[in-house]
C-alpha positions as CSV (number, residue, x, y, z in Angstrom):
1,X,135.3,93.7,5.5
2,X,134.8,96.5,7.8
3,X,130.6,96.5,6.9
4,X,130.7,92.6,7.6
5,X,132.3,93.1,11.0
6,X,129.7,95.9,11.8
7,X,126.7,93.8,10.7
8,X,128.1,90.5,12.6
9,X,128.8,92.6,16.0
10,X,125.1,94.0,15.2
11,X,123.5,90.7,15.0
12,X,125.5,89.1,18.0
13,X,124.0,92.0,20.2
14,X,120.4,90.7,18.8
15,X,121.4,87.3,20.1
16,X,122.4,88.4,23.2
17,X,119.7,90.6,24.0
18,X,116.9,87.8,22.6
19,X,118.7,85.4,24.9
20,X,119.4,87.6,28.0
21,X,116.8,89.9,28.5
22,X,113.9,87.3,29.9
23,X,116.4,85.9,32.3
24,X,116.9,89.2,33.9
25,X,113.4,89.9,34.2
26,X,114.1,87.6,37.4
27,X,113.5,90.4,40.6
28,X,111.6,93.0,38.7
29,X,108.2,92.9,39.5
30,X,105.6,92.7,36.3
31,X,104.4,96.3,34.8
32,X,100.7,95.9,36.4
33,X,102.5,95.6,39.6
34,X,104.4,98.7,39.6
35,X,102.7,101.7,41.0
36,X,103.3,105.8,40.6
37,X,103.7,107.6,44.0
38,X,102.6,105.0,46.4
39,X,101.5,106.5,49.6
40,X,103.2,104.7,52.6
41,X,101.0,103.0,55.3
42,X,100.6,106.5,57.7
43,X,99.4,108.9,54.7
44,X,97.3,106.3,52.7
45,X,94.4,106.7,55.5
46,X,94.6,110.6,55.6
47,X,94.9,110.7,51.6
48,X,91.2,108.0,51.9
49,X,89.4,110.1,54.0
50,X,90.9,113.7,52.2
51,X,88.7,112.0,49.1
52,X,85.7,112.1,51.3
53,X,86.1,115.3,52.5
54,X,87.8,114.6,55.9
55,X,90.6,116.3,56.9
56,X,90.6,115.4,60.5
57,X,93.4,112.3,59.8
58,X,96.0,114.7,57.5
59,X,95.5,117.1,60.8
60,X,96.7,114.4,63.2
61,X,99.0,112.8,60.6
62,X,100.9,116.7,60.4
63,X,100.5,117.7,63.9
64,X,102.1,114.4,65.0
65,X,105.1,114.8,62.1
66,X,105.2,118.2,64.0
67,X,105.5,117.3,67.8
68,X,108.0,114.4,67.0
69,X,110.3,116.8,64.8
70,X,110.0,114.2,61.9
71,X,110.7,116.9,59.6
72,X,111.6,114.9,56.4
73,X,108.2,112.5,56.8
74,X,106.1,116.1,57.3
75,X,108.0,117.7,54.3
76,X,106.8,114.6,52.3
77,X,103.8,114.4,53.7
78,X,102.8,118.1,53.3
79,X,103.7,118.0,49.7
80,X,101.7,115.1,48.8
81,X,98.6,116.3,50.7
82,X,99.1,119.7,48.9
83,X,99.2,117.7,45.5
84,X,95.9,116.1,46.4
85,X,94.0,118.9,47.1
86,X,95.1,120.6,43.8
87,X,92.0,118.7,42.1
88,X,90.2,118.0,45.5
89,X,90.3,121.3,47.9
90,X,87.4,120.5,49.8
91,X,89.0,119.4,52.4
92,X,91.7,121.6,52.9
93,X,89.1,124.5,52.7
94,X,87.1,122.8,55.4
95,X,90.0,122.6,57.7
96,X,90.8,126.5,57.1
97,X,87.5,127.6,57.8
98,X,87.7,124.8,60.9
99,X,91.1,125.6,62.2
100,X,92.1,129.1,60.5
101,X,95.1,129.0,62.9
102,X,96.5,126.1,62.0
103,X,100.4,125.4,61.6
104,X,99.4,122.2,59.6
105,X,97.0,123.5,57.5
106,X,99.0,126.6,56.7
107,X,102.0,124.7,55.9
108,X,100.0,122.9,53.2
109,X,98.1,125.7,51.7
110,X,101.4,127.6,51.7
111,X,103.0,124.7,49.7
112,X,99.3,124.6,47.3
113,X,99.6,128.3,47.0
114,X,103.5,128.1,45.7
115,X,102.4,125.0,43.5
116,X,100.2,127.1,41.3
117,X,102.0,129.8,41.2
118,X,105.0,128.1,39.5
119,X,102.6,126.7,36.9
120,X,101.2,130.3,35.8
121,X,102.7,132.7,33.3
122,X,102.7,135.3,35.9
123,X,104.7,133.5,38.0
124,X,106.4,136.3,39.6
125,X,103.1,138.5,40.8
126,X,101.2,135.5,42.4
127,X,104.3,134.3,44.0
128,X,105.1,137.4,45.9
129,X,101.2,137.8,47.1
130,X,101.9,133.9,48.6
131,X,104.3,135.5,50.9
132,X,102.3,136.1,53.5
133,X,101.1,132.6,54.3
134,X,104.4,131.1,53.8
135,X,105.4,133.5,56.9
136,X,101.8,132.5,58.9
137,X,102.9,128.9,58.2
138,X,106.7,129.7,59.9
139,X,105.1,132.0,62.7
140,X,102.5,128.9,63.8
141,X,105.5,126.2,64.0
142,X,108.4,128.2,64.9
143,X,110.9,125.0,64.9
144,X,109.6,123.5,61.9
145,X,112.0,124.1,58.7
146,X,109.3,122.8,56.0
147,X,107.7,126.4,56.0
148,X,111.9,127.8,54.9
149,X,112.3,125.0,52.4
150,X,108.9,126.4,51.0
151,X,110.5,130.0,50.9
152,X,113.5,128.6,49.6
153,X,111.4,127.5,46.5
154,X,109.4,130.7,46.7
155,X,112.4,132.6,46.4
156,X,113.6,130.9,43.3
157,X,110.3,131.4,41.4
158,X,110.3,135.2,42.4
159,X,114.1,135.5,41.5
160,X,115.3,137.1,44.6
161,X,118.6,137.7,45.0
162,X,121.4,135.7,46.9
163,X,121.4,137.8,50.1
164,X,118.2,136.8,50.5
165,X,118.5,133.7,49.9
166,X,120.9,133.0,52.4
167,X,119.1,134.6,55.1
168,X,116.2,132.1,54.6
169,X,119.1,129.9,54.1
170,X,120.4,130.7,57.2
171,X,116.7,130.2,58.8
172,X,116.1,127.1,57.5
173,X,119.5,125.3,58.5
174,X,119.2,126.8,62.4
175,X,116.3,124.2,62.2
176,X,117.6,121.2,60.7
177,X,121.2,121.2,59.4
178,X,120.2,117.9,57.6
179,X,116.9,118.5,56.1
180,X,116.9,116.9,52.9
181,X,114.1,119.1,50.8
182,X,116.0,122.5,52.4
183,X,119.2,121.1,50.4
184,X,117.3,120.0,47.5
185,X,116.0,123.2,47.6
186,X,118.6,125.2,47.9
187,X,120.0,123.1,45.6
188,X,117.7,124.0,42.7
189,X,118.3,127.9,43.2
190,X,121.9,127.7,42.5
191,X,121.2,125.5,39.5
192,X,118.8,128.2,38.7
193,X,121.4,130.8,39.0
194,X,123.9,129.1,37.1
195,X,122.0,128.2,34.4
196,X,120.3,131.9,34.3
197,X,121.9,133.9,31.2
198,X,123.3,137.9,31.5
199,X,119.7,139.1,30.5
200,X,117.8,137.1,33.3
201,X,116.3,138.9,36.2
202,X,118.6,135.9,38.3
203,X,122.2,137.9,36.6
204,X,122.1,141.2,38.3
205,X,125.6,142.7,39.0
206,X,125.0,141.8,43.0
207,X,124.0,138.4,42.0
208,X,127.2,137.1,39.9
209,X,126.2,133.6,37.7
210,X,127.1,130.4,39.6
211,X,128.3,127.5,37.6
212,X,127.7,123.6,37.6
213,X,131.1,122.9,39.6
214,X,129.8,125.5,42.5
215,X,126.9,123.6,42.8
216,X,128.8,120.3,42.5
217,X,131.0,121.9,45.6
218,X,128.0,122.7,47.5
219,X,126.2,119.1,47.2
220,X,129.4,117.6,47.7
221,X,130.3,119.1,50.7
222,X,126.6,118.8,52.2
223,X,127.1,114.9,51.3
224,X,130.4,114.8,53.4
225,X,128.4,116.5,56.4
226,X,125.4,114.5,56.3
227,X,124.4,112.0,59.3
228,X,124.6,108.3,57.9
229,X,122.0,107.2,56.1
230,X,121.1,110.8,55.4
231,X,119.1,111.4,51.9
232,X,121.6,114.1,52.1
233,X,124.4,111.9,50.8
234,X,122.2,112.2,47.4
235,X,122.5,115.6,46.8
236,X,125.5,115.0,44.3
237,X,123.2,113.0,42.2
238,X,120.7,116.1,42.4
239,X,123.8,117.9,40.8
240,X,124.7,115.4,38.2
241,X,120.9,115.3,37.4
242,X,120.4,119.2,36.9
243,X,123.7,119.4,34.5
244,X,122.3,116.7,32.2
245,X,119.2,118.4,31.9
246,X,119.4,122.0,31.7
247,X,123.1,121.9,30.4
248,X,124.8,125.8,29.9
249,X,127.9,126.1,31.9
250,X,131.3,125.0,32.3
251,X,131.6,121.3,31.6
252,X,132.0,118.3,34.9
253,X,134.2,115.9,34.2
254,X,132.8,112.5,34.3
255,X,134.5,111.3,37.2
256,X,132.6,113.8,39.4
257,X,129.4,112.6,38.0
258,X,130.4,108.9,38.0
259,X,132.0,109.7,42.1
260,X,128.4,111.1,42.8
261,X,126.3,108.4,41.2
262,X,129.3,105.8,43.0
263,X,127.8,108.1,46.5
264,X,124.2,107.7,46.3
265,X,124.1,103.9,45.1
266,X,126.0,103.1,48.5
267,X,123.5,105.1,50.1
268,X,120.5,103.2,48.5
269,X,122.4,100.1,49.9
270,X,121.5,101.1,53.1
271,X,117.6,100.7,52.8
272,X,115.8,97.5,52.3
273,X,114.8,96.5,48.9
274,X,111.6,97.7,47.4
275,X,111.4,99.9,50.4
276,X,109.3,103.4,49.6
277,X,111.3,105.7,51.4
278,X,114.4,105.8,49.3
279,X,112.2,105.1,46.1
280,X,112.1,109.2,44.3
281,X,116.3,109.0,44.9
282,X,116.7,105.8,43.8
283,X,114.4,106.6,40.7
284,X,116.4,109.8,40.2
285,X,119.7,107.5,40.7
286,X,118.5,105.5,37.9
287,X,117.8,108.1,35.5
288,X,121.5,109.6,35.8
289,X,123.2,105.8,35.7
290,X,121.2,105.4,32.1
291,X,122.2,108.6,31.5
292,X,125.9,107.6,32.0
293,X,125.6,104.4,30.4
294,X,125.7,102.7,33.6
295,X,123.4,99.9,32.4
296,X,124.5,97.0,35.2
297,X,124.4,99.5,37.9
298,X,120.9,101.0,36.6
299,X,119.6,97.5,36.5
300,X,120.3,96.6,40.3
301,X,118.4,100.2,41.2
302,X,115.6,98.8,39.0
303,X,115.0,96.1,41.3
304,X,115.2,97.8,44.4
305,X,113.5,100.4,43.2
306,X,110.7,97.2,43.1
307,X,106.8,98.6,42.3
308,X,107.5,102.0,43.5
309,X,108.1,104.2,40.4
310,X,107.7,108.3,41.2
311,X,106.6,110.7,39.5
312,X,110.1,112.5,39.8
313,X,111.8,112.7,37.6
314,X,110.3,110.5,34.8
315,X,107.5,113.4,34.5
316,X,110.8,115.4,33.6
317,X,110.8,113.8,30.5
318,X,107.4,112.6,29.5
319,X,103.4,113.5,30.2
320,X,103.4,109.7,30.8
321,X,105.8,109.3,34.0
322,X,104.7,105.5,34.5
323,X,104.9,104.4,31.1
324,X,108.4,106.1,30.8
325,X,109.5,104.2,34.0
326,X,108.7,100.8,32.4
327,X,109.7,101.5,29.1
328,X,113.1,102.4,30.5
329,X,113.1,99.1,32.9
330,X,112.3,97.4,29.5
331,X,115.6,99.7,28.0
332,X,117.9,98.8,30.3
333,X,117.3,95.6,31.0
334,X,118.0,94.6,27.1
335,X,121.3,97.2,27.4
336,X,122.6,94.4,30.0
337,X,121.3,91.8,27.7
338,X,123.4,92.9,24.8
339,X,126.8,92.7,26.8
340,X,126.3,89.4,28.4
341,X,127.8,86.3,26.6
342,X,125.7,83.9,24.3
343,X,125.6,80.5,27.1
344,X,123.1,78.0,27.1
345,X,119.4,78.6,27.6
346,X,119.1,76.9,31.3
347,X,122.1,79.1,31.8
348,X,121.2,81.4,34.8
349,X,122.9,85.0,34.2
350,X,125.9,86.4,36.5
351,X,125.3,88.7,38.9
352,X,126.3,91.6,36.8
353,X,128.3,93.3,39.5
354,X,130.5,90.8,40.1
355,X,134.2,91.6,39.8
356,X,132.5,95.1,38.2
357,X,131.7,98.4,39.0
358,X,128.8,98.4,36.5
359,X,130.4,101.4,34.5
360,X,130.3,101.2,30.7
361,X,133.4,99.8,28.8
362,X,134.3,101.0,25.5
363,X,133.6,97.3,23.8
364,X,131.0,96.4,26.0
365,X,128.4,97.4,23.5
């Protein structure tokens, strides 16, 4: 009896997913549609012409980010322009020979520099020779707290200790209390540290091992701070997403990952569907709700997520970032299928967070 009851729940989920899954396709834009990292409208020009060797419009685009003290838009912006000129420098090294002087063209050869050094085996040694560009880069734009988020990474990948760490800390929050990649950062190094084992250069007798629920305390309590509509509200979700992937520590209960996964989908609320600013935390929002089983919730990021997938932090997981985005769309969506009742074919499908949180039950599935 008990065999026939398992095989007759498994092919009623079959049903339901054959049945449910193409209607909920409905607000999920088709897979050629979707795209990896789209540039918004200001750095697609400056990206175009850094492909013909220009660098005149990522100048104007990071000295204006600069006078306006739009410090989240030049953080983004300085990254991506960095990641360009990984495979296409000539531009960068034609502003540096231009404009050796440069606040904006230090910043983004200071975050280049960093970038390779994390990828080489001798991490440590080229790290500390970046040093002094990351300080050139904070000396040209003394207000600017991009060039301390960079040190903030720096220090992680050269495994200084916490005092130092909280003097750049210190540095970078005089700037901008809010700044989202200075948390994120900072973020990372006590994951680091909590994560690091009693060998590791990180677990020194001055530099005691952090756990999970520290860094849960620190995002939390950054979240509570934050200005509305602050990214800052998702740095619990940064939290839950570094203890399902690099594990080690004492255990978080499932209500403080489900409370900050609860956090950052209200925050996505705020923003316009399909809008690209939100779209790396709402991606990474997505990737802990399927990790928590979320599937309903996970579906409504999916579509305002819309056609802009990031790299972050589906290349976590997979050399293939896009393809893992849509095959987990294409996951999901048939996890919601599987839990919706068998009704007639014309039949449109609830909205799946009606009179629900979207949380997993024990017989959904």
């Amino acid at each position: 009896m008990a065999s026939t009851m398992a095989l007759l729940r498994a092919i009623l989920r079959t049903a339901r997913m054959a049945r449910n899954s193409p209607r909920l396709a409905v607000g999920l834009p088709a897979d050629d549609e979707v795209l990896l990292d789209a540039p918004d409208e200001r750095l697609a020009p400056a990206l175009v012409a850094a492909g013909r060797g220009a660098y005149e419009p990522a100048a104007e685009l990071l000295a204006g980010s600069r006078d306006a003290a739009e410090w989240e838009n030049r953080d983004r912006y300085a990254t991506r322009l960095a990641a360009f000129a990984r495979s296409r420098p000539e531009w960068l090294e034609e502003w540096q020979r231009a404009r050796p002087h440069d606040p904006d063209a230090l910043l983004v050869r200071a975050e280049l520099a960093v970038r390779r050094g994390w990828e080489s085996p001798a991490r440590v040694e080229l790290l500390r020779q970046v040093t002094p560009l990351i300080n050139a880069a904070a000396e040209g734009a003394p207000r600017d707290p991009v060039p301390w988020r960079i040190a903030l990474d720096h220090a992680r990948g050269t495994h200084a200790g916490h005092a130092e760490f909280e003097r750049l800390w210190g540095e970078a929050v005089r700037r901008s209390s809010h700044h989202y990649g200075c948390h994120v950062a900072a973020l990372q190094y006590l994951s680091a540290a909590c994560c690091a084992q009693p060998g590791d250069t990180l677990h020194t007798p001055h530099a005691p091992r952090r756990s999970h629920r520290e860094c849960f305390d620190f995002a939390e309590t950054a979240a509570q701070d934050a200005l509305p509509g602050s990214l800052v509200q998702m740095l619990p979700v940064r939290a839950a997403f570094a203890y399902l992937t690099e594990g080690g520590g004492a255990a978080v209960g499932r209500e403080r990952l489900d409370a900050a996964a609860d956090r950052a989908i209200a925050l996505s609320n705020e923003y316009a569907a399909a809008d690209p600013w939100p779209a790396e935390v709402r991606n990474l929002l997505t990737y802990v709700l399927v990790r928590l089983q979320r599937w309903e919730d996970a579906l409504h990021q999916l579509r305002m997520i819309g056609p802009y997938a990031t790299s972050f932090p589906w290349d976590r997981i997979s050399d293939d970032p896009l393809g893992q985005f849509l095959e987990l769309r294409d996951g999901v969506r048939l996890e919601v299928a599987s839990g919706l009742p068998l009704g007639p074919p014309g039949e449109r499908p609830r909205d799946p967070r009606s009179g629900r949180d979207g949380r997993s039950r024990s017989g959904d599935h």
